[in-house]
FIKOLZA-1660 file (N, C-alpha, C; in steps of 0.1 Angstrom, whole numbers, plus 5000, padded with zeros to 4 digits):
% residues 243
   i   px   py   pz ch aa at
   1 5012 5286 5270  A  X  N
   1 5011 5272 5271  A  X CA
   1 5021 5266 5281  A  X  C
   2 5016 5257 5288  A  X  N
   2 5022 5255 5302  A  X CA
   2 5029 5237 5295  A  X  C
   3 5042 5238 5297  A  X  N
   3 5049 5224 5291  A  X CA
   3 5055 5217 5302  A  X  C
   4 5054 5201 5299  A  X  N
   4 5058 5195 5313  A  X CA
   4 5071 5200 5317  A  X  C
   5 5069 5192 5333  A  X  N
   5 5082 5197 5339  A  X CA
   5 5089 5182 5340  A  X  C
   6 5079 5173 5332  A  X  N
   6 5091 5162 5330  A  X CA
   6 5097 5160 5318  A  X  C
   7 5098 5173 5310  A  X  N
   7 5107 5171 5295  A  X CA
   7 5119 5181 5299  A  X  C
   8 5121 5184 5318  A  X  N
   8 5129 5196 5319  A  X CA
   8 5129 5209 5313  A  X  C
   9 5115 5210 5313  A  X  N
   9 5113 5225 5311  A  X CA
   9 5104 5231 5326  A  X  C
  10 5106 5246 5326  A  X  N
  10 5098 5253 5336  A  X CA
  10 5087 5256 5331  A  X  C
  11 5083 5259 5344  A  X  N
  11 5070 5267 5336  A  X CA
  11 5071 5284 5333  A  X  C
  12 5080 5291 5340  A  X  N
  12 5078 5298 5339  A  X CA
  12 5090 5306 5331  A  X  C
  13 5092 5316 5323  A  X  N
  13 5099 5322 5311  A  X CA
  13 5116 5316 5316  A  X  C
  14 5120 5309 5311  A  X  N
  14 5135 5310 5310  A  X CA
  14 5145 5318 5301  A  X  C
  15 5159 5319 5304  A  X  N
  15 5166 5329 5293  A  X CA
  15 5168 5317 5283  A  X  C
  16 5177 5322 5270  A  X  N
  16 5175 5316 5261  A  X CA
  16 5189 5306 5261  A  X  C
  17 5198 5310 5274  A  X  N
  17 5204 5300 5274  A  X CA
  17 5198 5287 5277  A  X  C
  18 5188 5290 5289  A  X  N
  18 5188 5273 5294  A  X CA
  18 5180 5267 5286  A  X  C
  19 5168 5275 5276  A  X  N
  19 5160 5272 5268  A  X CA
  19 5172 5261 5259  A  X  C
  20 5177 5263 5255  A  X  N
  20 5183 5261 5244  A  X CA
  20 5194 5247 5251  A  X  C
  21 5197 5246 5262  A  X  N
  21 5204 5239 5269  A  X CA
  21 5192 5224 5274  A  X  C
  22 5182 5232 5275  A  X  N
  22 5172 5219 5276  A  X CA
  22 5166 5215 5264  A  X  C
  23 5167 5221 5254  A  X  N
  23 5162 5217 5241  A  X CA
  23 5169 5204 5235  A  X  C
  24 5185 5205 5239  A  X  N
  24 5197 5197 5239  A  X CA
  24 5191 5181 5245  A  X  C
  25 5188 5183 5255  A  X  N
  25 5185 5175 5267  A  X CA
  25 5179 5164 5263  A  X  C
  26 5165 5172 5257  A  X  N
  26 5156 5163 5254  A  X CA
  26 5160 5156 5240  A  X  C
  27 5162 5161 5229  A  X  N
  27 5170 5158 5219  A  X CA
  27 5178 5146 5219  A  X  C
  28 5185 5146 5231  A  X  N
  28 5195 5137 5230  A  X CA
  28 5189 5124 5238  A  X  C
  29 5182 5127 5248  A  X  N
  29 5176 5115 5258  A  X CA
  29 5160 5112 5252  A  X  C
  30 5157 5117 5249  A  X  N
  30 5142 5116 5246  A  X CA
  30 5136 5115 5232  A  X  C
  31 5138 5104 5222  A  X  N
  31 5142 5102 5215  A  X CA
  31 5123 5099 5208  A  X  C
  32 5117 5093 5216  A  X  N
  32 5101 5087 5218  A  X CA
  32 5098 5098 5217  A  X  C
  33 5098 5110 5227  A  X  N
  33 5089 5119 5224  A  X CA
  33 5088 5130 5208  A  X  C
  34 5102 5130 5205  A  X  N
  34 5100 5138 5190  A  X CA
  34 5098 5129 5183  A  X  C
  35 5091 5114 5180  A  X  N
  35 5088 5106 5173  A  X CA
  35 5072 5106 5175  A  X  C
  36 5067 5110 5185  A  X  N
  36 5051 5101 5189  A  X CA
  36 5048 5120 5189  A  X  C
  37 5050 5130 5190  A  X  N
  37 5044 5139 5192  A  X CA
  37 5040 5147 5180  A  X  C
  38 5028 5152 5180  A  X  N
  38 5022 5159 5165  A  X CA
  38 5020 5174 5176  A  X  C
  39 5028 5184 5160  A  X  N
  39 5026 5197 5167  A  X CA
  39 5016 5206 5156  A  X  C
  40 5005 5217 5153  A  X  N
  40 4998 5215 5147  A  X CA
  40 4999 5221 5132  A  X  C
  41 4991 5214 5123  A  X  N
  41 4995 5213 5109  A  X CA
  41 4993 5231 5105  A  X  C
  42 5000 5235 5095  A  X  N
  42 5005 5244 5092  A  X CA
  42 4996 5250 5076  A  X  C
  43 4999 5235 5072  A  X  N
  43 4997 5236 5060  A  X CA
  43 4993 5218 5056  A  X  C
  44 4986 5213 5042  A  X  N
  44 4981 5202 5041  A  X CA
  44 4977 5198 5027  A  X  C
  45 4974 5188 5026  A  X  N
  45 4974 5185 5010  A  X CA
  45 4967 5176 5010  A  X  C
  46 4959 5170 5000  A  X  N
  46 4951 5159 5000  A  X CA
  46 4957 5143 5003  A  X  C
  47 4947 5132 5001  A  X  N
  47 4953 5123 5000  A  X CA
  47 4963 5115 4987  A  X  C
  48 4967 5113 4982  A  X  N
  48 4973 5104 4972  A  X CA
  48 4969 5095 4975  A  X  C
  49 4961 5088 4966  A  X  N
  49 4958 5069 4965  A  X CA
  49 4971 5061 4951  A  X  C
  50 4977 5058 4965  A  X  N
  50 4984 5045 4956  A  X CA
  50 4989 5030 4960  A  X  C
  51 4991 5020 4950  A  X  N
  51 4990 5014 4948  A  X CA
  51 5001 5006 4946  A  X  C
  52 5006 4987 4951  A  X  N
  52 5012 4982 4950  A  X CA
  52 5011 4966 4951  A  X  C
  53 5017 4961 4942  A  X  N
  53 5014 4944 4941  A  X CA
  53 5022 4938 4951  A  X  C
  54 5014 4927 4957  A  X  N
  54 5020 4916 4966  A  X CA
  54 5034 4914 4966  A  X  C
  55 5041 4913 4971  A  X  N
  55 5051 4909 4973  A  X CA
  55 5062 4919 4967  A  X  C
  56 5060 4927 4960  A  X  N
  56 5073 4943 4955  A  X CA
  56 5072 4950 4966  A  X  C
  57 5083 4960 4958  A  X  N
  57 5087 4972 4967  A  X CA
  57 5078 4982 4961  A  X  C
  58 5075 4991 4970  A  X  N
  58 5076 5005 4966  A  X CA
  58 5078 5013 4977  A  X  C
  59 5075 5031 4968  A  X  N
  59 5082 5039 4974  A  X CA
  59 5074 5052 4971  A  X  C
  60 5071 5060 4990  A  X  N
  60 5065 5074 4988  A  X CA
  60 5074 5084 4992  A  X  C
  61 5072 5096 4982  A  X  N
  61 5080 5110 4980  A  X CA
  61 5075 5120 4996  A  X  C
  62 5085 5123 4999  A  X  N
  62 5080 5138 5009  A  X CA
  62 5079 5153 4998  A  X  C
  63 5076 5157 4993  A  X  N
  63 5078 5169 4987  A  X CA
  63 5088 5177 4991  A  X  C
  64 5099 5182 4981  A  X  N
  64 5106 5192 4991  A  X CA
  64 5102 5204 5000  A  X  C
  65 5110 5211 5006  A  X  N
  65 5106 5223 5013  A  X CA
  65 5119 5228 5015  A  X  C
  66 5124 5239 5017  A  X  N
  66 5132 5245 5019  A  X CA
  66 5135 5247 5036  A  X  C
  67 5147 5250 5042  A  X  N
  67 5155 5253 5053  A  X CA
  67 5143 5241 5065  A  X  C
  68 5143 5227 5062  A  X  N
  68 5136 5217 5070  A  X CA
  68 5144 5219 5083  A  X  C
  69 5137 5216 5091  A  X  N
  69 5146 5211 5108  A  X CA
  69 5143 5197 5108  A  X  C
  70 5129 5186 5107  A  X  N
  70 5125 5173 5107  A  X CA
  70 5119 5168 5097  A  X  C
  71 5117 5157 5094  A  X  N
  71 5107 5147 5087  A  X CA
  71 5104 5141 5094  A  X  C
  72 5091 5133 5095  A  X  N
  72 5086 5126 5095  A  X CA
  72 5075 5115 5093  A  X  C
  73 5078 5103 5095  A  X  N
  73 5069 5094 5085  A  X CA
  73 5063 5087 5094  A  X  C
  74 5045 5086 5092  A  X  N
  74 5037 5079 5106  A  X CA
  74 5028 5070 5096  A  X  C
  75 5032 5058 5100  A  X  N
  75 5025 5047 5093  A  X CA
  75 5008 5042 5101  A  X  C
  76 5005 5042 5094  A  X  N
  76 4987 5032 5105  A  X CA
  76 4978 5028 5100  A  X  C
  77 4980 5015 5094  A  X  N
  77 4978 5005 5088  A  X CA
  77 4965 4999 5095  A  X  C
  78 4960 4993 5086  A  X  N
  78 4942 4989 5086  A  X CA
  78 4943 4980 5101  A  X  C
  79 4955 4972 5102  A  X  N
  79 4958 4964 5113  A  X CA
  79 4969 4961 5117  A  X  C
  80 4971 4960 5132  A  X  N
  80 4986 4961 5137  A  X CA
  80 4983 4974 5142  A  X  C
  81 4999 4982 5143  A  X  N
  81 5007 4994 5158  A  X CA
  81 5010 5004 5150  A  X  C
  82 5006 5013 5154  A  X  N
  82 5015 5027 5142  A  X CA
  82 5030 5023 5144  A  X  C
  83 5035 5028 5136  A  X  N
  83 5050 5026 5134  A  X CA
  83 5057 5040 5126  A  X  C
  84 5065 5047 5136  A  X  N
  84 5071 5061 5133  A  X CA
  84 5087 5061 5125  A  X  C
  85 5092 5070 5118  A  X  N
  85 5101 5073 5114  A  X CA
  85 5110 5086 5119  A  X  C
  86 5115 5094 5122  A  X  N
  86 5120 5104 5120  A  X CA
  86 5135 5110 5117  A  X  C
  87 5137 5120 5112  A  X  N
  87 5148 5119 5113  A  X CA
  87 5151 5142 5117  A  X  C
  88 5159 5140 5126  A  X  N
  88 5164 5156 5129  A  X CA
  88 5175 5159 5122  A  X  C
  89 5175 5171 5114  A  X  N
  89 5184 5178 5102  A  X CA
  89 5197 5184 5114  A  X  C
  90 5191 5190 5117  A  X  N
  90 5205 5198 5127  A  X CA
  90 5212 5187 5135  A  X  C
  91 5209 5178 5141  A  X  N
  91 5216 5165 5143  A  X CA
  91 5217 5155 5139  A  X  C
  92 5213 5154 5127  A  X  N
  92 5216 5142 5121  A  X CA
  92 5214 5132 5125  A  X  C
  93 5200 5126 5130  A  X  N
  93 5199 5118 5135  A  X CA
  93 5185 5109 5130  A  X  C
  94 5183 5105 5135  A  X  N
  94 5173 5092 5130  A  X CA
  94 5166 5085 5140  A  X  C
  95 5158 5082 5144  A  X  N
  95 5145 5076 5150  A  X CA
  95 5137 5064 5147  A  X  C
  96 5132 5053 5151  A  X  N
  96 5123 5043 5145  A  X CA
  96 5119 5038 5159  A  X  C
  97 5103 5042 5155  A  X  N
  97 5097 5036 5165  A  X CA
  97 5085 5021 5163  A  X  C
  98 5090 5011 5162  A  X  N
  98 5076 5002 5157  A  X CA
  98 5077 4996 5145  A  X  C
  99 5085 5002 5139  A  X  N
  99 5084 5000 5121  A  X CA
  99 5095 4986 5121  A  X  C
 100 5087 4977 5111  A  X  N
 100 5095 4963 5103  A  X CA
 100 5105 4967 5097  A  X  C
 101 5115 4958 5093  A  X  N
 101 5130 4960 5089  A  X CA
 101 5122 4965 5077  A  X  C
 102 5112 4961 5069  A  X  N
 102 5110 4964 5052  A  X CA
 102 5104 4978 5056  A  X  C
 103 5105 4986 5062  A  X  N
 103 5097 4999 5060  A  X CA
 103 5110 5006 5065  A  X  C
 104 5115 5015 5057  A  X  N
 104 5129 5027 5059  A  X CA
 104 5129 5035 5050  A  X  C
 105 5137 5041 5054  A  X  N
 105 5138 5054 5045  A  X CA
 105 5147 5049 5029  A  X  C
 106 5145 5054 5020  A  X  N
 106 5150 5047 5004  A  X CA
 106 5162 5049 5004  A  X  C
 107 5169 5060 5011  A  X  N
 107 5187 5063 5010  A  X CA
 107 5187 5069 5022  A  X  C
 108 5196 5075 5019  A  X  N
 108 5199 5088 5033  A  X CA
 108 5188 5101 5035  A  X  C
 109 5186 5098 5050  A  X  N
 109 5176 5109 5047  A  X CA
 109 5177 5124 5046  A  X  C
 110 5188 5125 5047  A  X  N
 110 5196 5139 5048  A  X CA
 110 5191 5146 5034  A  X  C
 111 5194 5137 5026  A  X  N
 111 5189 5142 5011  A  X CA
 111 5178 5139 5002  A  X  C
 112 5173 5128 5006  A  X  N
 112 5159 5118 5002  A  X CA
 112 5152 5109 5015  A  X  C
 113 5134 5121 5017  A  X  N
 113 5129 5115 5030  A  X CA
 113 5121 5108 5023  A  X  C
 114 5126 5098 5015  A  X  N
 114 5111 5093 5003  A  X CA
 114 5114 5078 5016  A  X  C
 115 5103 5075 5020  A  X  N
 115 5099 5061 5024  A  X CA
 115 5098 5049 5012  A  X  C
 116 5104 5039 5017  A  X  N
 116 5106 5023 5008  A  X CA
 116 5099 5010 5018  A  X  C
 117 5091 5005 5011  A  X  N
 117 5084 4991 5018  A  X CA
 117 5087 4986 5008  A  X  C
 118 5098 4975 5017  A  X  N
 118 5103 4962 5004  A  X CA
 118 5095 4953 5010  A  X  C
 119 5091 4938 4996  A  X  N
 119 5083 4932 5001  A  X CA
 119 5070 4936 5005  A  X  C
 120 5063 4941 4998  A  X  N
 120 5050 4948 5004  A  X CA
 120 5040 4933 5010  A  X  C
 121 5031 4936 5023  A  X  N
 121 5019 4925 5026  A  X CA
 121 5008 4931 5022  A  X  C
 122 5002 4923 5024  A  X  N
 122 4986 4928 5028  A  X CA
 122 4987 4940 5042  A  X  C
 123 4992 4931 5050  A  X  N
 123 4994 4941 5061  A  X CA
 123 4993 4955 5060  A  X  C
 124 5009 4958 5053  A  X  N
 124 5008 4969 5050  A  X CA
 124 4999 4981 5039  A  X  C
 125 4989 4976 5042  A  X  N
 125 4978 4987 5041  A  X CA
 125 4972 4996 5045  A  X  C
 126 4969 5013 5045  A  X  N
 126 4968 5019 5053  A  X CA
 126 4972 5033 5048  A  X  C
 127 4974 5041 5059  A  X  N
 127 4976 5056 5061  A  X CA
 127 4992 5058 5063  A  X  C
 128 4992 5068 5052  A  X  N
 128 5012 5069 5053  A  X CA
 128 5012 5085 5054  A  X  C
 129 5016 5091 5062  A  X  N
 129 5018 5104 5066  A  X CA
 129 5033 5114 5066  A  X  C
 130 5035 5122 5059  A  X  N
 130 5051 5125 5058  A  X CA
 130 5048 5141 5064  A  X  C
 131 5052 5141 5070  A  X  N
 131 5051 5154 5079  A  X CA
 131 5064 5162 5080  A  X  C
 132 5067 5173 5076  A  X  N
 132 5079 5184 5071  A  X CA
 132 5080 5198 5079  A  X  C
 133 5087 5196 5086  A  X  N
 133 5088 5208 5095  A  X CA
 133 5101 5218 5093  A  X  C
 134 5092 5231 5088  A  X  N
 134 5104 5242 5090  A  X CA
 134 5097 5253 5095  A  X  C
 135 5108 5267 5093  A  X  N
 135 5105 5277 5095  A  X CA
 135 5087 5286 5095  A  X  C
 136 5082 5277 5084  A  X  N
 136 5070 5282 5081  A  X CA
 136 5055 5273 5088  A  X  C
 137 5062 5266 5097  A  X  N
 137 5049 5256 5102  A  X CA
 137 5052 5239 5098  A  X  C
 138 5043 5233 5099  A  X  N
 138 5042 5217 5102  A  X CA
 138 5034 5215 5080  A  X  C
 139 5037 5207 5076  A  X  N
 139 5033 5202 5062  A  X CA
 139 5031 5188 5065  A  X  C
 140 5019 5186 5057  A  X  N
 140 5018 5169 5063  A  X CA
 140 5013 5166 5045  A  X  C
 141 5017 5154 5042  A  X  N
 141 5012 5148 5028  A  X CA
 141 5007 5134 5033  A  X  C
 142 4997 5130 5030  A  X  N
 142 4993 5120 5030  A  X CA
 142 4987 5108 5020  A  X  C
 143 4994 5094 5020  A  X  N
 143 4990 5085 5015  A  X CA
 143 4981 5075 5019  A  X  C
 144 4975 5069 5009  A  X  N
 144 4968 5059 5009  A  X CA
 144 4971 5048 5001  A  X  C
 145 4978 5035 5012  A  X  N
 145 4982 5026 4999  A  X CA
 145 4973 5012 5003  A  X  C
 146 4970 5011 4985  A  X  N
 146 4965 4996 4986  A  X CA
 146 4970 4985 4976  A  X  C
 147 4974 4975 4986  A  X  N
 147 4979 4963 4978  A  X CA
 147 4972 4950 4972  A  X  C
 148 4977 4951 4963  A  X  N
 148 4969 4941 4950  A  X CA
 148 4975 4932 4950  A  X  C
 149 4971 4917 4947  A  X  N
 149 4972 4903 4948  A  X CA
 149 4966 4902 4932  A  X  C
 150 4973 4891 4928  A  X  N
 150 4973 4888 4914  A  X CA
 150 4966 4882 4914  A  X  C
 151 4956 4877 4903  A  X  N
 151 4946 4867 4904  A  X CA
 151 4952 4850 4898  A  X  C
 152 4943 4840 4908  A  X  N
 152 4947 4831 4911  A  X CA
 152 4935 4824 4897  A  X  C
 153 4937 4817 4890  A  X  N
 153 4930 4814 4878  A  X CA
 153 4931 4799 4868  A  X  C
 154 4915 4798 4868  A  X  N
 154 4920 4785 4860  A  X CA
 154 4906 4792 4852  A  X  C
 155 4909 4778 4837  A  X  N
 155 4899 4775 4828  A  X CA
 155 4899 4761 4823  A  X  C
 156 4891 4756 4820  A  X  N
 156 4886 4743 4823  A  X CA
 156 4872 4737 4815  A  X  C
 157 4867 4723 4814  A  X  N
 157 4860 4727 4811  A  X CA
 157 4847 4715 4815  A  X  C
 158 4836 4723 4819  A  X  N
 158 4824 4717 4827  A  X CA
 158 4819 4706 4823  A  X  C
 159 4809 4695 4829  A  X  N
 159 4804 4683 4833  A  X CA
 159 4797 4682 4814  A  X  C
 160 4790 4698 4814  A  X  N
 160 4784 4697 4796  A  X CA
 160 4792 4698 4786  A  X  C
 161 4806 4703 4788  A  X  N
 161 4814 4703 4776  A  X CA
 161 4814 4719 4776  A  X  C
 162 4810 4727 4783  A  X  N
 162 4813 4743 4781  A  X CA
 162 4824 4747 4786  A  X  C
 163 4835 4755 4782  A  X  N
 163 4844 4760 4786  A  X CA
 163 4839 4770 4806  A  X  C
 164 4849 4772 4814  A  X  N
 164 4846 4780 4821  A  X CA
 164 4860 4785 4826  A  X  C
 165 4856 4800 4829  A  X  N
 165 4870 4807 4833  A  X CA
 165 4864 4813 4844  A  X  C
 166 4876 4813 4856  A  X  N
 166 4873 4814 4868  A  X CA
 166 4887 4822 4870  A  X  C
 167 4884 4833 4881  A  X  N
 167 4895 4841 4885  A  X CA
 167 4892 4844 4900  A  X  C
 168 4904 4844 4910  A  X  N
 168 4902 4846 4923  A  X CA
 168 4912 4854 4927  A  X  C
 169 4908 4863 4933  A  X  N
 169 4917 4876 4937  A  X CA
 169 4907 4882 4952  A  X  C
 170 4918 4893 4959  A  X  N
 170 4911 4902 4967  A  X CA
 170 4909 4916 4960  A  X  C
 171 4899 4920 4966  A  X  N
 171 4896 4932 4955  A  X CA
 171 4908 4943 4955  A  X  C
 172 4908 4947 4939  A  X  N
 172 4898 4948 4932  A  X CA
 172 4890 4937 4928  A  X  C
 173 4877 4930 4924  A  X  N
 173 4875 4919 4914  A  X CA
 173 4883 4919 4898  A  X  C
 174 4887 4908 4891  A  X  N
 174 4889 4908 4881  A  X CA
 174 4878 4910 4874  A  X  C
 175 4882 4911 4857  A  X  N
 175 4872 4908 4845  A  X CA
 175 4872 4901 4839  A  X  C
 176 4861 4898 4839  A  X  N
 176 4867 4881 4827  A  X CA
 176 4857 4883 4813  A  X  C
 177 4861 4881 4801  A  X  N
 177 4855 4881 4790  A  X CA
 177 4862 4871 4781  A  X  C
 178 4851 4871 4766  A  X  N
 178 4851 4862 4759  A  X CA
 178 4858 4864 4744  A  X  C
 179 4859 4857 4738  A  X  N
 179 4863 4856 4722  A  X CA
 179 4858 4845 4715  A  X  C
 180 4852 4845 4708  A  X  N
 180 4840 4852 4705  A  X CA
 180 4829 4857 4718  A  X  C
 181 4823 4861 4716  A  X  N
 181 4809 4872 4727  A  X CA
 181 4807 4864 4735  A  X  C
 182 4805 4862 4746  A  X  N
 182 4796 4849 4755  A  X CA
 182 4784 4858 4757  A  X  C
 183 4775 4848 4756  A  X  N
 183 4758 4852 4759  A  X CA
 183 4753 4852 4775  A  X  C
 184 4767 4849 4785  A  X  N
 184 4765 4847 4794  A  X CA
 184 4770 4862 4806  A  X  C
 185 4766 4860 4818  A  X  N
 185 4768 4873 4825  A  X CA
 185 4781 4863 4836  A  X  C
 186 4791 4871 4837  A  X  N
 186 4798 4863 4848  A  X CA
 186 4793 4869 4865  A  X  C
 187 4796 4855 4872  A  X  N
 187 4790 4858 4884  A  X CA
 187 4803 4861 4898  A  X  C
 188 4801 4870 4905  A  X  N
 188 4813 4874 4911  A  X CA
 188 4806 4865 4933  A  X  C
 189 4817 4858 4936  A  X  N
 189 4811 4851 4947  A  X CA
 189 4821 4857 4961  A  X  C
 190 4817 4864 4963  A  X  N
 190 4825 4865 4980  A  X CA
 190 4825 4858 4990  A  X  C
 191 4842 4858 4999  A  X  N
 191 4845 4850 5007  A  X CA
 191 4847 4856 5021  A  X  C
 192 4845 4849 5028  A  X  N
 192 4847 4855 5045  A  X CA
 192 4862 4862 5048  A  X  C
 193 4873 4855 5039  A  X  N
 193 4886 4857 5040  A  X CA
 193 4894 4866 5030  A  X  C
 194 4881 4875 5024  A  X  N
 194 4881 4886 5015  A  X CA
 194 4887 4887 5006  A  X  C
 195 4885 4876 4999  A  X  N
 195 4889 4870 4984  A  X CA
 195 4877 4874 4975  A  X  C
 196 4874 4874 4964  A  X  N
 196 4865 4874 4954  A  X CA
 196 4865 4865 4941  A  X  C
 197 4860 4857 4938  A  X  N
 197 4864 4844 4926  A  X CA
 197 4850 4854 4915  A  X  C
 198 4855 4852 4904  A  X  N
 198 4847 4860 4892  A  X CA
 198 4845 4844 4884  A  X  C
 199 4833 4841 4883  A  X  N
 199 4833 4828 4871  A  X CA
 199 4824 4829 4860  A  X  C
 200 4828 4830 4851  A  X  N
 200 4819 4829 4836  A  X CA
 200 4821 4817 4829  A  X  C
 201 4807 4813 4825  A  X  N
 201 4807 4806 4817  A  X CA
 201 4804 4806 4803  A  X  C
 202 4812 4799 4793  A  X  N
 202 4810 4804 4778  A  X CA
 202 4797 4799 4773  A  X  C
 203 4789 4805 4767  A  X  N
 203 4779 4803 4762  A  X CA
 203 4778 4813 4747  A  X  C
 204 4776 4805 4737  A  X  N
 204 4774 4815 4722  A  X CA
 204 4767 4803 4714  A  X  C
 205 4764 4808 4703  A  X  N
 205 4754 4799 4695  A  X CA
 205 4766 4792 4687  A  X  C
 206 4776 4802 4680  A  X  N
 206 4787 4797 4672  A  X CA
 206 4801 4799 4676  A  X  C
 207 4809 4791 4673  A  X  N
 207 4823 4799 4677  A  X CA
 207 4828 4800 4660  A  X  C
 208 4822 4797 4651  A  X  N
 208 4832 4798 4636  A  X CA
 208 4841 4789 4639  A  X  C
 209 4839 4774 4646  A  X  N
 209 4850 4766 4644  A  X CA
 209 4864 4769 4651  A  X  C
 210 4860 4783 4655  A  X  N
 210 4876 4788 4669  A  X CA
 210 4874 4783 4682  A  X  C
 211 4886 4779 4685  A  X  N
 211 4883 4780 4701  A  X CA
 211 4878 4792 4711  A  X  C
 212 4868 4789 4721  A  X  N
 212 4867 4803 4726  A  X CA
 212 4881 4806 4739  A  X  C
 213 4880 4819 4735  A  X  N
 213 4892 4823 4739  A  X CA
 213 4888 4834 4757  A  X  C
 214 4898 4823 4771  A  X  N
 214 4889 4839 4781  A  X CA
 214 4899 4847 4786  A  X  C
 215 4897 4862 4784  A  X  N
 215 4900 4873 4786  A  X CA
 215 4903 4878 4801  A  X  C
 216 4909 4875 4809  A  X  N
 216 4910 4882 4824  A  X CA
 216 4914 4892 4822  A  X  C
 217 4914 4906 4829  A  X  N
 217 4916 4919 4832  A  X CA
 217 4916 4923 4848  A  X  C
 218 4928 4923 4851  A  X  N
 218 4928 4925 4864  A  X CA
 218 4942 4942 4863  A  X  C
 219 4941 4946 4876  A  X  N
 219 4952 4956 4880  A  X CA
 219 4962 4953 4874  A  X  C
 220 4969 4937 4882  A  X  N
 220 4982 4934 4882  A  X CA
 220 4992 4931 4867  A  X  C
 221 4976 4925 4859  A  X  N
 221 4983 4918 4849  A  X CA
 221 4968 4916 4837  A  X  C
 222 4970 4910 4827  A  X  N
 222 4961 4909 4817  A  X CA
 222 4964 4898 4810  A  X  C
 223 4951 4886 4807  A  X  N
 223 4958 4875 4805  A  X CA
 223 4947 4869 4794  A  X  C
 224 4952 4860 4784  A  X  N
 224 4943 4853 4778  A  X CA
 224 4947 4841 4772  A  X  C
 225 4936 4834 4775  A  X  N
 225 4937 4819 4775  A  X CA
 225 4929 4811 4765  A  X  C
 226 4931 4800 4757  A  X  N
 226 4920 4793 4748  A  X CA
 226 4921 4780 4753  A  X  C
 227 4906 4774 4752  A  X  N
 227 4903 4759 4752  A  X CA
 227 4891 4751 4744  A  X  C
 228 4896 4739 4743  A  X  N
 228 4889 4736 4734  A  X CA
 228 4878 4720 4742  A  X  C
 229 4867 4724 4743  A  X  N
 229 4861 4716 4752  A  X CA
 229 4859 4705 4745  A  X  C
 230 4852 4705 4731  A  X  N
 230 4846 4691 4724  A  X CA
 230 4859 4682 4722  A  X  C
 231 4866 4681 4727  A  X  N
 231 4877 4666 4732  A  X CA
 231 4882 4665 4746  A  X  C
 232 4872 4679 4754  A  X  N
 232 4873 4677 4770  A  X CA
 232 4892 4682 4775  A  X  C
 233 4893 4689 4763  A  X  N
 233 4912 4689 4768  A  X CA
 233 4906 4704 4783  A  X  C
 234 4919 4699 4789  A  X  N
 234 4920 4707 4801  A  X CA
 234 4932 4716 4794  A  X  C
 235 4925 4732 4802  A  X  N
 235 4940 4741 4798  A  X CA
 235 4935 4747 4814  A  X  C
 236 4947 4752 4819  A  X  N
 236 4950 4761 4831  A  X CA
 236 4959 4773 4823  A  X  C
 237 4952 4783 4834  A  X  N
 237 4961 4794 4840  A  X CA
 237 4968 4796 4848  A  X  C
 238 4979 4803 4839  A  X  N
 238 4991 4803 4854  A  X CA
 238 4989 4808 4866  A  X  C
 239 4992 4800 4879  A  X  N
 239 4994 4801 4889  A  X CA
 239 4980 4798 4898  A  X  C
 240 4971 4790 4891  A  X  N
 240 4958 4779 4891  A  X CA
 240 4955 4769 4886  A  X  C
 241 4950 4760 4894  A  X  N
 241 4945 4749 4887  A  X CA
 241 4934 4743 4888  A  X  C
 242 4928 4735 4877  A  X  N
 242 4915 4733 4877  A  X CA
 242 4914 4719 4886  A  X  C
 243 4898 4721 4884  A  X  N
 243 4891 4714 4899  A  X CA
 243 4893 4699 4891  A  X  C
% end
């Protein structure tokens, strides 16, 4: 395999001094290229799907491996620039190419190559790649993270005096249910701006004199709320308000 002659290599066999004198070279000046270059996978593992709410931290593991020479972490997100990590064991060194101040390594990576996104966006959604280079070939682990938004929610109650509970989130969609049964189906409405609002309305023959009570079920959180319409009282849910 014929390697450029602009990373100061020859083409043709060198001794193992200069090999190892240009190895230096590049190492030390060319910092882009062992960050953007993929050498071929070795070995492989599926994806991990996981998961993280608006606005926290979280944090993915490299698996260990024994006698490592690099790590590295390749981000590429649904939208936006890949953004690289690296870090070289025998020099002790570290790399960042593209990546936001909230995307770094959790401690030192000498000892822990576990990746940390503080403050998670939307943005950051996407393909997370940790790639482990030793003796035995290239290891790559891959994630898939998706970020959850809490639902936005009110309950209230309609022009006829029926309670209604309404929940707005990006998917996943929420669940909304009743106490007592509602005879009704809730209707889920999509938006251009890839939200989803879930609204049911209560409908039963009796409540036994209870308030009906609505049930949200979402990822983030689990919530339940009572109102009582025949005096028209308004109740909200946190972090919504009714129309």
């Amino acid at each position: 395999m014929e390697i450029s002659q602009q990373a100061g290599w020859c083409k043709k066999p060198a001794s193992p001094m200069n090999t190892r004198a240009a190895l230096e070279a590049v190492r030390n000046t060319a910092w882009t290229i062992v960050l953007l270059t993929s050498a071929a996978v070795m070995g492989a593992s599926g994806i991990s799907r996981v998961s993280a709410n608006l606005g926290h931290s979280t944090v993915m593991t490299c698996p260990n491996r024994t006698n490592i020479s690099m790590v590295t972490w390749k981000i590429n997100p649904k939208t936006g620039h890949q953004c690289t990590l690296a870090y070289l064991i025998d020099k002790d060194s570290t790399g960042k190419n593209s990546c936001s101040d909230r995307i770094n390594w959790r401690s030192r990576p000498d000892w822990d190559q576990a990746l940390e996104i503080q403050q998670v966006g939307k943005a950051d959604e996407g393909n997370y790649t940790c790639e482990v280079v030793n003796a035995d070939g290239n290891f790559h682990y891959l994630y898939h993270l998706t970020v959850l938004v809490a639902p936005r929610m009110a309950l209230y109650c309609d022009d006829h005096g029926n309670p209604v509970c309404e929940a707005e989130t990006v998917k996943p969609a929420a669940e909304i249910s009743w106490v007592p049964e509602s005879n009704s189906t809730p209707r889920a409405d999509s938006h251009g701006n890839g939200t989803v609002t879930v609204v049911s309305r209560f409908a039963a023959r009796s409540t036994n004199g209870k308030n009906p009570t609505c049930i949200v079920s979402h990822a983030t959180l689990n919530e339940t709320r009572s109102i009582n319409c025949s005096s028209r009282t308004l109740a909200q849910l946190p972090g919504g308000s009714a129309p």
